[in-house]
C-alpha positions in Angstrom: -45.4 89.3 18.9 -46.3 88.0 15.5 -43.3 87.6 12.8 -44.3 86.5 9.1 -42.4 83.8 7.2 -40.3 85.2 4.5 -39.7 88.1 6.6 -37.9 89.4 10.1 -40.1 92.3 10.8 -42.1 92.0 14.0 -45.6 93.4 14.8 -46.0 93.9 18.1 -50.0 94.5 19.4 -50.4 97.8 21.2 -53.8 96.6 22.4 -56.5 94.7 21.2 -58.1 96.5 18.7 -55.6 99.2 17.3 -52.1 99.6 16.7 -48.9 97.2 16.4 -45.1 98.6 17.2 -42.8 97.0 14.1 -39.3 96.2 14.9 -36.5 94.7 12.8 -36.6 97.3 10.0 -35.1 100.3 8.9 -37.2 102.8 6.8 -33.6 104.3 5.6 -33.1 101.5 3.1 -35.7 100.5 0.2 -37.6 97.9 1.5 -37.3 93.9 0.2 -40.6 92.6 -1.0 -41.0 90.3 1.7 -41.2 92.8 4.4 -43.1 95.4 2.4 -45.9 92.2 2.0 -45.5 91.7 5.9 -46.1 95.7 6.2 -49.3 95.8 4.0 -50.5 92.4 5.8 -50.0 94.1 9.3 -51.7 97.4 8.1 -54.7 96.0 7.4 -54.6 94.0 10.4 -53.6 96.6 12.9 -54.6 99.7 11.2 -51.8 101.9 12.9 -48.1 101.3 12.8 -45.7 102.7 14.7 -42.0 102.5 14.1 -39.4 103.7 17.1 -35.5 105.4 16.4 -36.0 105.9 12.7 -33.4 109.2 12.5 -34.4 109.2 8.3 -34.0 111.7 5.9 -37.6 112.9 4.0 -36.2 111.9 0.8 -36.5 108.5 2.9 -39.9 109.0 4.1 -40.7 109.4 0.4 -39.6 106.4 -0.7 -41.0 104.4 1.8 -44.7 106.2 1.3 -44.3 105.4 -2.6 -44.0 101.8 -2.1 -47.7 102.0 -1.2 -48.8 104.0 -4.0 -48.7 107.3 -5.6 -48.8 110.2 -3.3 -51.5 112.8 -3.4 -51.2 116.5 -3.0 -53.6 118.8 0.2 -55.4 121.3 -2.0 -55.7 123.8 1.4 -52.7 122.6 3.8 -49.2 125.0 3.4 -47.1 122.4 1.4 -43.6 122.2 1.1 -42.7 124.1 -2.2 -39.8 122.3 -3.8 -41.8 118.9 -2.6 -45.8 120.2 -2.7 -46.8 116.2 -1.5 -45.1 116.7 1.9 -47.0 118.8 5.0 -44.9 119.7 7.3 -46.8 120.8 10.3 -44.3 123.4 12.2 -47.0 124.4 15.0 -46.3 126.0 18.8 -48.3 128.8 20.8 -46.8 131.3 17.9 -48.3 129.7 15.3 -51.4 127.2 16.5 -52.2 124.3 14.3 -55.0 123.8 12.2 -58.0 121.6 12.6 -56.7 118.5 13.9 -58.2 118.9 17.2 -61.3 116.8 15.9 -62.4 113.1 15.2 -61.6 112.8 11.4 -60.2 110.5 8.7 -58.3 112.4 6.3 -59.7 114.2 3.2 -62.7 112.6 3.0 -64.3 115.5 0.9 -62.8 113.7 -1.5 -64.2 111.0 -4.0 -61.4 108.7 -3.5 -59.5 109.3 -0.2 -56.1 108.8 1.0 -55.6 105.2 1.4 -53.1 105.5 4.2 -50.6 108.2 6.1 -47.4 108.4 7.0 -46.2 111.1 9.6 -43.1 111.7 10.9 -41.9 113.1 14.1 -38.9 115.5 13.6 -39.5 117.9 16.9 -41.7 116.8 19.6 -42.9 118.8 22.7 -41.7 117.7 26.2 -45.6 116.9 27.4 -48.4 116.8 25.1 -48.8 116.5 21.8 -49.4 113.3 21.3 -52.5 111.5 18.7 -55.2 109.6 19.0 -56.1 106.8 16.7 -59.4 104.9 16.8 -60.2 101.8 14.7 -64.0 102.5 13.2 -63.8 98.4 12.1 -64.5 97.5 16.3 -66.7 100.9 16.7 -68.9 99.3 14.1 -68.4 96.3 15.0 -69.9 97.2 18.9 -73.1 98.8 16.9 -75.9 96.5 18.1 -77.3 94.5 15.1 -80.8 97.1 14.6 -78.5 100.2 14.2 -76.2 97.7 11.8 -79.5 96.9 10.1 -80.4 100.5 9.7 -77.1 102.0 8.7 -76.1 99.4 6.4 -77.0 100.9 3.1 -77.2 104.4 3.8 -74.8 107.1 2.4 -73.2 110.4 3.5 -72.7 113.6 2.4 -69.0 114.7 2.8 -67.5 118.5 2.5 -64.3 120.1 2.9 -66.2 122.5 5.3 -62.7 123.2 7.6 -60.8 125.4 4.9 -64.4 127.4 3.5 -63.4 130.2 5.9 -60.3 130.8 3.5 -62.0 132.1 0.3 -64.6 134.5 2.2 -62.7 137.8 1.2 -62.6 138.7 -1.7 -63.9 138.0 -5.6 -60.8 136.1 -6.6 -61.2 133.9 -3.4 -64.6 133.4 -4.0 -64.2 132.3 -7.8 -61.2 130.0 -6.3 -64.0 128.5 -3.8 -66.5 127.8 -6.6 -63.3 125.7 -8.4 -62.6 124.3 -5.6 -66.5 123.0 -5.2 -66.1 121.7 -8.9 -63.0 119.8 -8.2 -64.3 118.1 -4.7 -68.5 118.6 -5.2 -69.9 116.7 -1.9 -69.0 113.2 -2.9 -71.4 110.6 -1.1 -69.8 107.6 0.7 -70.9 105.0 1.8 -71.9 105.1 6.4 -70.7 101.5 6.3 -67.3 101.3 4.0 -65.8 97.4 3.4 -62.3 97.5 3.6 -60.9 96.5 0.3 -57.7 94.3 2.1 -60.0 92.5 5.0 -63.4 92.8 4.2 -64.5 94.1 7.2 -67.5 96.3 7.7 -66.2 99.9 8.4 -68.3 103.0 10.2 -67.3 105.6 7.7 -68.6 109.3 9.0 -66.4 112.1 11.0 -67.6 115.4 12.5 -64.8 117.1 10.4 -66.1 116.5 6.8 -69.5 114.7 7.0 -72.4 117.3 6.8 -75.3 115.4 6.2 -77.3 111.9 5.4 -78.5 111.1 2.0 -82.7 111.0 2.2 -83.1 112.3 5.6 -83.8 115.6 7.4 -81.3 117.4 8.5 -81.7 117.1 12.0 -82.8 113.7 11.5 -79.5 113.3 9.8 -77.3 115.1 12.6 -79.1 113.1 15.7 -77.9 110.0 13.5 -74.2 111.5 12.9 -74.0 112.5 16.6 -74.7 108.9 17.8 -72.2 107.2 15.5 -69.3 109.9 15.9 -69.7 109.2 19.3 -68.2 105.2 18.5 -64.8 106.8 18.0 -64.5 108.3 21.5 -65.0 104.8 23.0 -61.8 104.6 25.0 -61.6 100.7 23.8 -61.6 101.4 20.3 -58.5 103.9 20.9 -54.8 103.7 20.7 -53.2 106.8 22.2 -49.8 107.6 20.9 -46.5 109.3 22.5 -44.4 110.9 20.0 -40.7 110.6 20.3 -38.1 112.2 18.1 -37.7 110.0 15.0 -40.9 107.8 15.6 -43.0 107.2 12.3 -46.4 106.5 12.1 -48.4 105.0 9.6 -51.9 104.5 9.6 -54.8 103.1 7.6 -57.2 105.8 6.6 -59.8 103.6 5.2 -60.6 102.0 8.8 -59.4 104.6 11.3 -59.9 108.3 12.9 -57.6 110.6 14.9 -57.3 113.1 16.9 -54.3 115.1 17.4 -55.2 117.6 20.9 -53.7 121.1 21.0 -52.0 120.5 24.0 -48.6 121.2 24.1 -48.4 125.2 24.1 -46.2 127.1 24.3 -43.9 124.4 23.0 -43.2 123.2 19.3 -44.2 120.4 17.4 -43.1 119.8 14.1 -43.7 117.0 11.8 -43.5 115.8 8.1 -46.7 114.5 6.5 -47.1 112.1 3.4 -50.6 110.7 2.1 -51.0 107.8 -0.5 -53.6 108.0 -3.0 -56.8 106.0 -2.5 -59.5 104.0 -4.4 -63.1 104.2 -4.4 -65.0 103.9 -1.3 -67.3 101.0 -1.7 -69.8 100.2 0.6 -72.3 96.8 1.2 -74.0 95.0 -1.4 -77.3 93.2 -0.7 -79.7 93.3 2.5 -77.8 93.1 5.9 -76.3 89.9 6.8 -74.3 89.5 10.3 -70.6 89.5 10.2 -68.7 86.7 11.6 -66.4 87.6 14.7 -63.4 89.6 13.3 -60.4 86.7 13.1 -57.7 89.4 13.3 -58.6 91.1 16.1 -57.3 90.1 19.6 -60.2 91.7 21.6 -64.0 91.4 20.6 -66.4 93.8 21.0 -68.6 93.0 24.5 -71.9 91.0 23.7 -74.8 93.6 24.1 -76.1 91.9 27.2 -73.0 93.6 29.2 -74.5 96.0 31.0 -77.1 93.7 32.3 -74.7 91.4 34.1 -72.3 93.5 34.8 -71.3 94.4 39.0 -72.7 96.9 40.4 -70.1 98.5 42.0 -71.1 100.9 45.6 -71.7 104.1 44.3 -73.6 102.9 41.3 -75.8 101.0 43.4 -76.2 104.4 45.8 -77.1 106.2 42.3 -80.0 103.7 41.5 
């Protein structure tokens, strides 16, 4: 458990790449600038925090988000009308959720991101249901150094490809389609992103909105794509979450995905959603340099000679 000085909130590590349970706070009163300096420190250090028994009001969960920034509005998602910055994802075998069944960081079509997300569990489902989180600092930080070398100055194309299916009716939702394309035109991020707190080196593609790689073919591109979303689904990387009523998560969107499974039918799930507003996504300057090990992280990513010393155990050796 780590505590900081001027503060009593404690971060407890979930594992050792991803994830901290905080303790010693409640998110129903306006937060003191001493913890609200231990939460940003322990955001960027554990990328996903998860508080327990917070039985707060939305109002609440808004002004907790806004200490973080100004909060940005889903152009596609079904928004609460009287608040239109709050999702609230009311999903069972009745009505099925949308895409969140897929690796993604959220809204990525756009040029500058959500810097972080804050969900909160209001009904949850008695199996199932739950999310999973993985921190893209240690999946590019187990890349081995030529695929570092190659990817470190490219750039990808990003699309909100998951909602085009909406406006192919009509005229009128084919003019809103070409606004739409005006407003969020295919902005090109950076396959390596530094995280503005830590300085980290961050893999920065997801099969939900990235479509293609600047200067390549496409299937080029894709074979690329394919192999780095595939760093996300490294069981290592991942911090799997069980909802319970009144848990809030909060998670940093600049260095993580997640994946939220569709397996809870017939039951309900319903939850409040709140994203603060991001910056631009700035990737590395200069030719490729190694990284020092990661000081914040508790677990390092194995040395690439792993495999080579590592036990046989019976049946692999029968399989050889």
């Amino acid at each position: 458990m780590t505590q900081t000085d001027n503060s009593a909130i404690v971060a407890t590590p979930l594992n050792g790449h991803i994830g901290a349970e905080i303790s010693n706070i409640d998110l129903g009163r306006p937060l003191a600038q001493a913890d609200f300096d231990a939460l940003q420190a322990a955001l960027a250090r554990y990328e996903v925090l998860v508080f327990r028994d917070q039985d707060i009001s939305l109002e609440a969960q808004i002004a907790f988000a806004k200490r973080f920034g100004n909060l940005s509005t889903h152009p596609f998602a079904t928004n609460l009308p009287d608040v239109p910055e709050v999702i609230e994802f009311d999903n069972s075998g009745r009505n099925p959720a949308g895409p969140t069944d897929s690796w993604h960081s959220d809204e990525t079509f756009r040029a500058r991101p959500p810097m972080a997300t804050i969900l909160r569990a209001k009904v949850v489902p008695p199996y199932g249901g739950e999310t999973v989180f993985a921190s893209m600092t240690a999946a590019y930080d187990g890349l081995s150094e030529p695929m570092k070398v190659y990817v470190h100055r490219l750039r990808a194309r990003h699309d909100f490809k998951p909602w085009r299916h909406m406006f192919a009716g009509s005229k009128a939702a084919r003019m809103k389609l070409i606004e739409l394309e005006d407003e969020f035109p295919n902005p090109m991020h950076p396959i390596v992103r530094i995280h503005p707190v830590t300085g980290r080196r961050v893999l920065f593609v997801n099969p939900q909105f990235t479509v293609g790689i600047e200067g390549l073919k496409e299937d080029e591109g894709q074979t690329i794509l394919n192999f780095l979303y595939r760093q996300a689904m490294v069981p290592d990387y991942q911090l799997r979450l069980k909802w319970r009523p009144h848990t809030i998560v909060m998670w940093d969107n600049r260095s993580t995905q997640h994946y939220a499974p569709h397996d809870y039918y017939p039951h309900r799930r319903n939850m409040a959603r709140l994203t603060v507003e991001g910056g631009p996504v700035d990737g590395p300057v200069g030719d490729y340099e190694p990284q020092p090990e990661n000081p914040l992280k508790l677990a390092q990513p194995p040395s690439q000679d792993t495999d080579e010393k590592k036990l046989l155990r019976p049946f692999e050796r029968a399989m050889m």
